[in-house]
C-alpha positions in Angstrom: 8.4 -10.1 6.7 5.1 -12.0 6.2 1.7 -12.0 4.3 -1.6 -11.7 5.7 -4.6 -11.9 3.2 -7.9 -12.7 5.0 -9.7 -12.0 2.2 -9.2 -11.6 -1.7 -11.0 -10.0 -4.8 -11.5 -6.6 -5.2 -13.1 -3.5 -7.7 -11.3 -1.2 -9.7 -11.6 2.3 -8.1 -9.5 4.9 -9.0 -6.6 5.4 -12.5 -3.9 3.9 -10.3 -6.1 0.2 -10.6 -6.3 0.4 -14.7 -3.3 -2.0 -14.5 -3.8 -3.8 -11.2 -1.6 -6.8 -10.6 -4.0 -8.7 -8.7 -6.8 -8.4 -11.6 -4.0 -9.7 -14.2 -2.9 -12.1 -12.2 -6.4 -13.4 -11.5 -7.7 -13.0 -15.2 -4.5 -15.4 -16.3 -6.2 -17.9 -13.6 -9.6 -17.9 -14.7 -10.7 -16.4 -11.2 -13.0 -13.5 -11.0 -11.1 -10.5 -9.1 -14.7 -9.0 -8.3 -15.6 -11.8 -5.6 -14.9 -10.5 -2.1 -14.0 -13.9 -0.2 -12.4 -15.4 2.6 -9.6 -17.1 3.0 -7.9 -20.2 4.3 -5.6 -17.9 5.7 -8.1 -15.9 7.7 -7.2 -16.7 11.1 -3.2 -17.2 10.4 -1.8 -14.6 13.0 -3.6 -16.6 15.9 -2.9 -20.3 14.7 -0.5 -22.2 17.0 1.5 -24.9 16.3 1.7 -28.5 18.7 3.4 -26.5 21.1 0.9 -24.1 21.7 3.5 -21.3 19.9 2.4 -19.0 17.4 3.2 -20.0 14.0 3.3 -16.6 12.5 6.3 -15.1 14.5 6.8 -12.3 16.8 9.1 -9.1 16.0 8.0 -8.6 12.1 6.5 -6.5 9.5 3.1 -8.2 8.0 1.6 -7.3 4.8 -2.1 -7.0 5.3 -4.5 -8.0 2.3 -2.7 -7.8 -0.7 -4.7 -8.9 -2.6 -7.8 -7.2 -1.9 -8.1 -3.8 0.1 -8.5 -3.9 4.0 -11.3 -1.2 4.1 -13.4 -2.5 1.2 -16.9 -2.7 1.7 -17.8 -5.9 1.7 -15.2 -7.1 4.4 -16.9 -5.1 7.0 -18.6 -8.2 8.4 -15.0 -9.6 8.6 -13.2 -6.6 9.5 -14.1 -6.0 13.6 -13.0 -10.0 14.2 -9.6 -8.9 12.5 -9.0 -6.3 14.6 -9.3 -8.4 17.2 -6.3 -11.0 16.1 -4.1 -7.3 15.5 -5.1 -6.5 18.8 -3.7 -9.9 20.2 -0.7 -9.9 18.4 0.2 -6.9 19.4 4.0 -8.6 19.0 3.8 -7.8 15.3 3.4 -4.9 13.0 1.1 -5.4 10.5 0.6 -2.5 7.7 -2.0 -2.3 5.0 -2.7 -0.1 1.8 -5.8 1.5 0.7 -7.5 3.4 -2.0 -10.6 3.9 0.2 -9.3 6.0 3.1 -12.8 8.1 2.9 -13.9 4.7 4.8 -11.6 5.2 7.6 -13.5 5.8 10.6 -16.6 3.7 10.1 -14.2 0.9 9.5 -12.1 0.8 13.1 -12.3 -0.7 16.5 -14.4 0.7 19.1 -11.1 1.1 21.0 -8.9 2.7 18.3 -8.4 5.5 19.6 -5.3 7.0 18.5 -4.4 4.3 17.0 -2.9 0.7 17.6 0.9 1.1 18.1 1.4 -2.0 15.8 -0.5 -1.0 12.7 0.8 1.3 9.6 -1.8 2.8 7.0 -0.7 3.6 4.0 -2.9 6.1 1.7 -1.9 5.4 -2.0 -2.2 7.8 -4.4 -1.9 8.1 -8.5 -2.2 11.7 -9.4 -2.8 15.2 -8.0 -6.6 14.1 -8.1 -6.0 11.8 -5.5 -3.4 13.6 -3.5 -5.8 16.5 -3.1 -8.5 14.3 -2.1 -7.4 11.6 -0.3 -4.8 12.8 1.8 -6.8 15.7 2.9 -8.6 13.1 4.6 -5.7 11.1 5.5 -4.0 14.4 7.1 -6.7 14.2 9.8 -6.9 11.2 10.5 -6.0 9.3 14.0 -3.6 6.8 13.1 0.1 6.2 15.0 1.9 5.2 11.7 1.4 7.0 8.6 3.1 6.3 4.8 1.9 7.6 1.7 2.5 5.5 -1.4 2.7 7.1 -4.7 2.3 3.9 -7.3 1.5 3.6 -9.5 3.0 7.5 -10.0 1.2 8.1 -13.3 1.7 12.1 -13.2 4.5 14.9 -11.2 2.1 15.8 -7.7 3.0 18.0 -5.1 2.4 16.7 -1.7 3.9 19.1 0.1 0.9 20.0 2.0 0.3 16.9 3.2 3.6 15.0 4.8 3.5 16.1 8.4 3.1 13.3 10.5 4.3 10.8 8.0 7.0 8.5 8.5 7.7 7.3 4.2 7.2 7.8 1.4 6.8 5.1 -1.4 7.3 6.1 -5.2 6.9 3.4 -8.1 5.8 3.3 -11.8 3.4 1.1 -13.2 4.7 -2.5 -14.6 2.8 -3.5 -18.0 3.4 -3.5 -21.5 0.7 -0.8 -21.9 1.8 1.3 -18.7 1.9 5.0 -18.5 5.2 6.3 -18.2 7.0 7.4 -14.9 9.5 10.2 -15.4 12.7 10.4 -13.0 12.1 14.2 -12.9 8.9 12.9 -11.1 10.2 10.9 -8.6 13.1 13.3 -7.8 10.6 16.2 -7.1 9.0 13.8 -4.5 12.0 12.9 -3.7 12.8 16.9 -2.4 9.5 17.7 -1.1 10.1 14.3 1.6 14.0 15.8 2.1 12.8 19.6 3.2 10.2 18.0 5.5 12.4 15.3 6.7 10.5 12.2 5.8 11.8 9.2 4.7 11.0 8.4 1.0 12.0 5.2 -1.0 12.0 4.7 -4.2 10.4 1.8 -5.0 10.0 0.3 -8.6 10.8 2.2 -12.0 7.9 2.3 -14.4 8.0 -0.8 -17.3 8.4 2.9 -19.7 10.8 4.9 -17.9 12.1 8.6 -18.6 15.0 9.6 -18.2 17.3 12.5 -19.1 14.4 13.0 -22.3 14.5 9.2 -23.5 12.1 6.7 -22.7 13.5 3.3 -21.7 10.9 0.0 -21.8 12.5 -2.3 -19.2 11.6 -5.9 -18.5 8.9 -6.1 -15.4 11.8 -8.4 -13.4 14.1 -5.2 -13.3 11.8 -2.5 -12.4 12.7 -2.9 -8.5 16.7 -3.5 -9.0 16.6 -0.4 -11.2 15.2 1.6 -9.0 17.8 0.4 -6.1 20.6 1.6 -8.4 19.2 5.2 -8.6 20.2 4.9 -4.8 18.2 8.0 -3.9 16.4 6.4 -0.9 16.4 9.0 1.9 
């Protein structure tokens, strides 16, 4: 498993950003999460080493910008040359998340298709706003790979209606002091709609306040993913 971010910075969009990770982490550095730039790492997938090898290695799953959103608007100057090193290495599987899945088809390669075998979308969602807006786009979409991420889950959605042709499903809660609470009886309904259509589903992180069984628990941010494990609910 690797990292590709070609480019940082991005804007708050949606409820699920109120606590982005990447705007916290920036504002304790001083930097300003706003600016959409390049980055050193821009061309990593195609650098080669003395030995004319590529450094970044074949057979594994890449997480594509991180720390910005693949489909935000001003990357589209960047965006086509990208395609181009996914393209090339078609050797890897590269998967990205995004808030701005309206974007979609003005963002892809000419030669898309049905999709690049090698790449993975995943549409995230907060609430049923979201889930009745962005996956009925995402539903009709042309992509090979789908996931849907629920995180941060700040309210119980039905998605029901909306998991045919996906291969996961992500759950998490939010991690800050001031988070909105995830409930377990949340994530378990999610949990039930994924088992009766057959789709994978993963739960990810608990929430920093997490409900369970009526009480609310606060847990410390470094916990939230080993908690979850424990519920071992992953289907």
């Amino acid at each position: 498993m690797a990292r590709w971010d070609p480019w940082r910075g991005c804007h708050k969009c949606s409820e699920g950003c109120r606590f982005c990770y990447t705007h916290k982490g920036d504002g304790r550095r001083g930097v300003d999460t706003n600016l959409i730039v390049k980055t050193d790492k821009y061309y990593a997938p195609i650098i080669k080493d003395k030995k004319g090898e590529y450094k970044m290695k074949s057979d594994q799953l890449v997480y594509l910008c991180f720390s910005s959103d693949f489909l935000i608007e001003e990357a589209d100057e960047w965006r086509g040359e990208c395609w181009e090193m996914i393209k090339e290495r078609s050797d890897i599987r590269f998967l990205f998340l995004t808030k701005r899945i309206e974007r979609f088809m003005e963002c892809i390669p000419s030669d898309w298709g049905k999709g690049y075998d090698n790449v993975i979308v995943s549409c995230t969602v907060e609430n049923q706003d979201k889930v009745d807006y962005r996956l009925k786009i995402f539903d009709k979409l042309p992509i090979r790979h789908k996931n849907i991420v629920c995180q941060p889950l700040i309210e119980k959605i039905d998605i029901s209606a909306y998991l045919n042709n996906i291969e996961l499903v992500v759950v998490g809660g939010e991690s800050d002091k001031n988070a909105r609470p995830l409930d377990y009886t949340w994530v378990l309904d999610i949990r039930k709609q994924c088992v009766e259509k057959n789709v994978h589903f993963e739960f990810r992180q608990c929430g920093t306040h997490f409900i369970k069984d009526g009480k609310t628990y606060t847990l410390n941010v470094r916990d939230l993913c080993s908690q979850a494990r424990k519920a071992n609910i992953n289907f």
